[in-house]
C-alpha positions as CSV (number, residue, x, y, z in Angstrom):
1,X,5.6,-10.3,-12.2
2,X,1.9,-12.1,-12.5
3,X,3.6,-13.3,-15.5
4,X,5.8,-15.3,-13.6
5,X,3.0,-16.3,-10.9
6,X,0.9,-17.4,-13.8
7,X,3.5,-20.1,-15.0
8,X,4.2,-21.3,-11.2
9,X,0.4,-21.6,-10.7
10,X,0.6,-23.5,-14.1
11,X,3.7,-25.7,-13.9
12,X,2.2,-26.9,-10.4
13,X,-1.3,-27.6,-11.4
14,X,0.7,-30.1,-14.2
15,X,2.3,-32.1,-11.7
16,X,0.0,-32.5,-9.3
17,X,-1.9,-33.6,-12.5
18,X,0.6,-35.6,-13.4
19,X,0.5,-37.5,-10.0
20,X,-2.9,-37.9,-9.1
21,X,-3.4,-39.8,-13.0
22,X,-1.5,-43.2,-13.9
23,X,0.4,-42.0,-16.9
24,X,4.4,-42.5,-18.3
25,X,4.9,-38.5,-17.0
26,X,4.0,-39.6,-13.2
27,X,6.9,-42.1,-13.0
28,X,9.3,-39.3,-14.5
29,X,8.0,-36.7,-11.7
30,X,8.3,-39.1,-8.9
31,X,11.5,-39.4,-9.8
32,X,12.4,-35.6,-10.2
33,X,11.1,-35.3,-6.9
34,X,13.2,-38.4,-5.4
35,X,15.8,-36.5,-6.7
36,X,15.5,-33.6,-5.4
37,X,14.9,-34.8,-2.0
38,X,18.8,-36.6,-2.2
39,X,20.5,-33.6,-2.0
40,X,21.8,-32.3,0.8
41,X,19.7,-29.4,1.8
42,X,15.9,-30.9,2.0
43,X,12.9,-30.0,-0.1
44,X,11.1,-28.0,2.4
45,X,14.5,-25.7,3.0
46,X,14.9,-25.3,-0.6
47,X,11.3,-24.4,-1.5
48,X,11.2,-21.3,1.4
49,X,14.9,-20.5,0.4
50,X,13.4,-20.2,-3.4
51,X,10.3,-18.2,-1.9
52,X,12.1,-15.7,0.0
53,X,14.3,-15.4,-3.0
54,X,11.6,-14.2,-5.5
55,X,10.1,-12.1,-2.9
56,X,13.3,-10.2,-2.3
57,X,14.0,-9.6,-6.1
58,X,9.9,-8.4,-6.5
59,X,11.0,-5.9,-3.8
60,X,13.9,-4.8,-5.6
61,X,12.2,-4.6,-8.9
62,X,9.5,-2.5,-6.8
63,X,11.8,-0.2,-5.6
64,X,13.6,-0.1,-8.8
65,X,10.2,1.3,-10.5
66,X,9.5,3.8,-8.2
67,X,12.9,5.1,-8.5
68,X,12.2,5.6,-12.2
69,X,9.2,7.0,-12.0
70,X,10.5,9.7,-9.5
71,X,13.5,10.3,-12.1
72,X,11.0,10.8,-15.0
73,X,8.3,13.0,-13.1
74,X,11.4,14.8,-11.4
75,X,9.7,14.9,-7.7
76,X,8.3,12.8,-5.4
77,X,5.2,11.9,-4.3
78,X,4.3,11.4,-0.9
79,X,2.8,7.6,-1.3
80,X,5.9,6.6,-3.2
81,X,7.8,7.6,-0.5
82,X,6.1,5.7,1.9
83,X,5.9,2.4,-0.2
84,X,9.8,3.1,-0.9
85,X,10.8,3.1,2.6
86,X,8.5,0.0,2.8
87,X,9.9,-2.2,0.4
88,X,13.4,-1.1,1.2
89,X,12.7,-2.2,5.0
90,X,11.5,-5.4,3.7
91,X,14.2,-6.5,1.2
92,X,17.2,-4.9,3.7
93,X,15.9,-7.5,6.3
94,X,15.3,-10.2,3.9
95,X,18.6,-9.4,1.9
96,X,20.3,-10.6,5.9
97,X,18.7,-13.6,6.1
């Protein structure tokens, strides 16, 4: 998962690059986010949509892992119970909204 945060940290350091510096790349990224902005739903909505989005999957993924290490130590410890019911709390409410 830092993988992923990595490459986001990454990706936005280039376009903010990108517009702070005259260059042929600013006038593409001005217009990738004019375009964006067109659509129906606006940026702002789209970007915490996208956040909440990757937080619920890191939850699942979380839960996921613990599950497997329970399976392959064959009980369960009492932390990863706790942190279990936590991120299933958290992805149960996110998973309404």
């Amino acid at each position: 998962m830092i993988q992923v945060l990595y490459t986001l940290v990454f990706f936005e350091m280039g376009l903010i690059l990108a517009l702070v510096f005259r260059t042929p790349i600013r006038k593409l990224a001005v217009m990738g986010l004019d375009s964006s902005k067109q659509g129906k739903v606006p940026l702002m909505a789209k970007t915490v949509a996208g956040t909440l989005f990757v937080v619920f999957v890191s939850s699942l993924y979380s839960v996921m892992e613990i599950q497997k290490r329970a399976m392959e130590t064959g009980s369960v410890n009492p932390t990863d119970q706790v942190l279990l019911a936590n991120h299933m709390l958290e992805a149960s409410l996110m998973g309404t909204f």
